[in-house]
N, C-alpha and C positions, 0 to 999 in steps of 0.2 A: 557329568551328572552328579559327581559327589557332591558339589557344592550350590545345589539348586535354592537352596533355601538361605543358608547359612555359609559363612566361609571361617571367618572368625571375627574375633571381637575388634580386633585389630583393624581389619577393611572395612567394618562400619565406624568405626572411629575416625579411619583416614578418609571415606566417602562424606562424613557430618563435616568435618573440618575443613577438608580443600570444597565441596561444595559453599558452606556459609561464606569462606572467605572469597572463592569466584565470585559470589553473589553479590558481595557486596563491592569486590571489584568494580564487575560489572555494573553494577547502580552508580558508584563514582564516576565511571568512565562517560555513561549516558550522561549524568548531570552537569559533566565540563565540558561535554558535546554541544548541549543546548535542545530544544525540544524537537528540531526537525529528527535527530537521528531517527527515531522512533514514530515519526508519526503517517499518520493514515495519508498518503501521498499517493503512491504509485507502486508501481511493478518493484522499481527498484528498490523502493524502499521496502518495499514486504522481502524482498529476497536477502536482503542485508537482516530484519528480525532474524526472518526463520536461520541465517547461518552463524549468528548469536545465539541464538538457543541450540543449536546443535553445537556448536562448539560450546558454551556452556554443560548441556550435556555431556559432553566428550572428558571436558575437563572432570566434574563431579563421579564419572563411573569409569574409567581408562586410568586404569594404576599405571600404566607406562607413559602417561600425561603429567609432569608436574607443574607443580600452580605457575610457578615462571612463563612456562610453557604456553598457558590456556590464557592467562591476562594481557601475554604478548600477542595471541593472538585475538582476541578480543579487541584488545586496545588497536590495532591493527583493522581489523575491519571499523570499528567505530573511526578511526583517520582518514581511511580509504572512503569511507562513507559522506564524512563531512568535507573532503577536499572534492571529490564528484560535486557535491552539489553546492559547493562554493563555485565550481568553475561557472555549474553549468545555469547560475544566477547571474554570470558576466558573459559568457560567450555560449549562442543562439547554437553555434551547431553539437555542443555538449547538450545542451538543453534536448536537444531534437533527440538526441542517441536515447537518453534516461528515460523521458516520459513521451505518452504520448497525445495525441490533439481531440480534447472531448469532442465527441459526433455529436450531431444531431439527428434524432432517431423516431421525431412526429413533429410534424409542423401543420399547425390550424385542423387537429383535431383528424387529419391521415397519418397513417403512421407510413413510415419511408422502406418499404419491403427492402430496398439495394443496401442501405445502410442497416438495418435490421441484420441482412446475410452478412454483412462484411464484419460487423461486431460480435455475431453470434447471438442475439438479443432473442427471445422467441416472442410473438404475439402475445402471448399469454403472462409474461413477465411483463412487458407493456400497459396490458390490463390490472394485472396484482398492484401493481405500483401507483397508478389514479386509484382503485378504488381505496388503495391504504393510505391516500391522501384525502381521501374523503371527493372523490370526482365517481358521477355516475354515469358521467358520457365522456368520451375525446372529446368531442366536439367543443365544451368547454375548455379544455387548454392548447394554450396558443403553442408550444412546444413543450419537447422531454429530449434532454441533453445526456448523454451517457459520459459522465465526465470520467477525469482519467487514472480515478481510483476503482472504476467501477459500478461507482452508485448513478443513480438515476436522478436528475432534477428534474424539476416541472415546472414551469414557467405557464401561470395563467393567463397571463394579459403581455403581447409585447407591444412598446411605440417604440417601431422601428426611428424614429429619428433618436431617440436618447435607448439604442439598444448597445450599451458600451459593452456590459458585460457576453455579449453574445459577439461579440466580433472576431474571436479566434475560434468559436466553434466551426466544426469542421463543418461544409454544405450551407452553413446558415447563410451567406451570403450571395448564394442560388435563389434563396426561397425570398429575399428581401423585396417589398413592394415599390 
């Protein structure tokens, strides 16, 4: 409790300085990654953020952490991150482990109760999501895809004969005419 507030001049000194320079470790290491490290993807790629930020955290406030320490491992998850999803751009069953297969979760204006429980989606999240697309009934969209970052698409209009984009949705291939 003595040093609740304050410790010395010194630990904020060493906290500004190994912080800025993790920081901007970190910013190099992202930039000679390329833009997937960090982007809105999937599961795995949010799990990779958030253990970059916690070990940046760790780095900036853990005096028993030196900068060598926290860049190796940064640098380390940022490799580990970009050789995953090197594989799993070439080989189907990498691919399958990381991410996983957008559902489809209403088709022609019903929404799919099975696939709803299976996703965890509720009714009402269904609904928030047409009328924030400016839809006043299901009825007018022809599907709502729960892709595999999480977000919601809505597909107005499908012709199924040129429906490419919808051929690896999960179920869509059930409901085809």
């Amino acid at each position: 409790m003595d040093y609740m507030f304050f410790d010395t001049w010194e630990s904020l000194l060493r906290t500004f300085i190994i912080t800025v320079l993790a920081y901007f470790s970190l910013i190099l290491m992202l930039r000679l990654s390329g833009k997937r490290t960090l982007s809105k993807m999937n599961a795995f790629d949010f799990t990779v953020t958030v253990a970059l930020g916690s070990t940046l955290a760790a780095v900036s406030l853990n005096k028993e952490i030196p900068l060598a320490d926290g860049a190796l491992a940064l640098g380390l998850l940022i490799s580990l991150q970009f050789f995953i999803t090197w594989l799993s751009v070439r080989i189907n069953f990498v691919k399958s482990i990381i991410t996983s297969t957008p559902s489809l979760i209403l088709y022609k204006g019903e929404m799919l109760d099975r696939a709803l429980r299976r996703e965890r989606i509720t009714s009402e999240e269904v609904l928030a999501k047409a009328r924030e697309q400016g839809y006043s009934a299901l009825i007018e969209i022809d599907a709502m895809i729960l892709e595999t970052t999480g977000e919601i698409t809505i597909v107005p209009h499908i012709d199924h004969e040129e429906a490419g984009t919808l051929k690896l949705v999960k179920n869509f291939d059930k409901h085809q005419s």
